[in-house]
N, C-alpha and C positions, 0 to 999 in steps of 0.2 A: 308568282307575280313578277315581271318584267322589272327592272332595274330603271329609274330612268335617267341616271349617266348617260349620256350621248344619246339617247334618243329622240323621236322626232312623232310626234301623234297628228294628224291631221282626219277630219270625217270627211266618210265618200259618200255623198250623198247619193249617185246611182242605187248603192249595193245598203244603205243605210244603214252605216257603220262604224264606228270611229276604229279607226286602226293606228296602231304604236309602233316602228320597227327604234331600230337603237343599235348600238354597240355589237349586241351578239346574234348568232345567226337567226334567232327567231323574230317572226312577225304574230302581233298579239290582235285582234279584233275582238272587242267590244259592242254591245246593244245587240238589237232584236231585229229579225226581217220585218216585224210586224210594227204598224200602226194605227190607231182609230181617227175615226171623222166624224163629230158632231152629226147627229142626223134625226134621232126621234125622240131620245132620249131613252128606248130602253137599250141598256147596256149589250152589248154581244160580247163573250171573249171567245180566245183560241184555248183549244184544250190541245192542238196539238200544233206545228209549224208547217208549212205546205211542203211538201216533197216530191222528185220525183218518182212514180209508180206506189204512193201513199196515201193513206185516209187522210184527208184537212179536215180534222172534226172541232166544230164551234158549239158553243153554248148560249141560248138567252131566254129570258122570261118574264113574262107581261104579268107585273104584278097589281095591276085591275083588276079590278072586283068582276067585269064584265068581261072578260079576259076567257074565250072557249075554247083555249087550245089548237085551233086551227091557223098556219101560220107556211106564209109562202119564202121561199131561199132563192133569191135571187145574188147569182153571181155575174162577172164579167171576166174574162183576162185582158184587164187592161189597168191601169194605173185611178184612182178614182177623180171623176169628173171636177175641176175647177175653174170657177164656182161652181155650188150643186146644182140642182135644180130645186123650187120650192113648189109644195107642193099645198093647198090651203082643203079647209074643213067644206063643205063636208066632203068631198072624193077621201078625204081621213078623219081619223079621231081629233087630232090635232097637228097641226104646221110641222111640215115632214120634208126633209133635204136630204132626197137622192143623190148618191155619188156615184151611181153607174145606168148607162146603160145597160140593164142583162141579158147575156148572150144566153143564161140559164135559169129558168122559174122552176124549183122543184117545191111539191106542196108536201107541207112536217107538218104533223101532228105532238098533242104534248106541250104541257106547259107545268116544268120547263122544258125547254126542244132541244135535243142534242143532234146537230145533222151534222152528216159527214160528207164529205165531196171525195170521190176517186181521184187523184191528181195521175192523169194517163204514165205511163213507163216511157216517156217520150225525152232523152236526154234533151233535147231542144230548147224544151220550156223552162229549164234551167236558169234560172233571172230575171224571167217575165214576172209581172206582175198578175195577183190575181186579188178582185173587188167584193168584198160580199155585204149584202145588206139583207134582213127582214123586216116581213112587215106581220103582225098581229092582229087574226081578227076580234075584234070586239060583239059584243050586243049591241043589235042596232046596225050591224052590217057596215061597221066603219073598219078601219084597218089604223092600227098604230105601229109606228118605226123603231126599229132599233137603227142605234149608231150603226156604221159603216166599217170593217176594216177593210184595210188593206197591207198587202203582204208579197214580198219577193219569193217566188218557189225556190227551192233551196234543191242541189244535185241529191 
């Protein structure tokens, strides 16, 4: 751990980071590319970080009794929408806040649902952001939300 005689910590928010330099030649960065957005209330995590040429594999699970396992992934590469969109019953099970447009609908099965996204071998996408959210079918043909992350793709 970094010294903090003579140094100087400021967060970058671009790259969403707190970083340290100081006195000696290294530079220290702290926190996660990753962050959540209020959105359905069923939780999603990251099982792993976005990379490029990498699986992005997420985790979540609708734990309703009504809950069939069938369950859509919708991603974006874009930063997540502010404010969301609202989205009201019945088109869902309950008040649901989109944060993306998806450039991507792939349909998981499984509950709970471990999906994976390929993150292309493309150095470019290097700092872009990427959006994911699901939705949950129910009994009854309703759909419920998981929260939203989002996340900086890492080199």
């Amino acid at each position: 751990m970094p010294s903090n005689i003579g140094s100087a910590m400021a967060y970058d928010n671009r790259r969403r980071r707190t970083v340290q330099s100081g006195a000696g030649p290294q530079t220290w960065e702290f926190g996660s590319p990753l962050s959540g957005q209020p959105g359905g209330g069923l939780p999603m995590v990251a099982l792993t970080v976005p990379r490029v040429g990498a699986s992005y594999c997420l985790a979540f699970k609708n734990s309703s009794p009504n809950a069939v396992g069938l369950n859509l992934l919708m991603a974006a590469l874009a930063p997540p929408v502010t404010p969301p969109f609202t989205v009201q019953p019945p088109a869902v099970c309950a008040t649901a806040l989109p944060h993306l447009v998806p450039g991507i609908v792939l349909s998981v099965s499984g509950n709970p649902a471990f999906p994976c996204l390929q993150v292309p071998a493309v150095p470019a996408l290097a700092g872009a952001f990427v959006t994911v959210q699901a939705a949950s079918l129910e009994q009854g043909l309703c759909f419920r939300a998981t929260d939203a992350l989002d996340a900086q793709i890492q080199p």
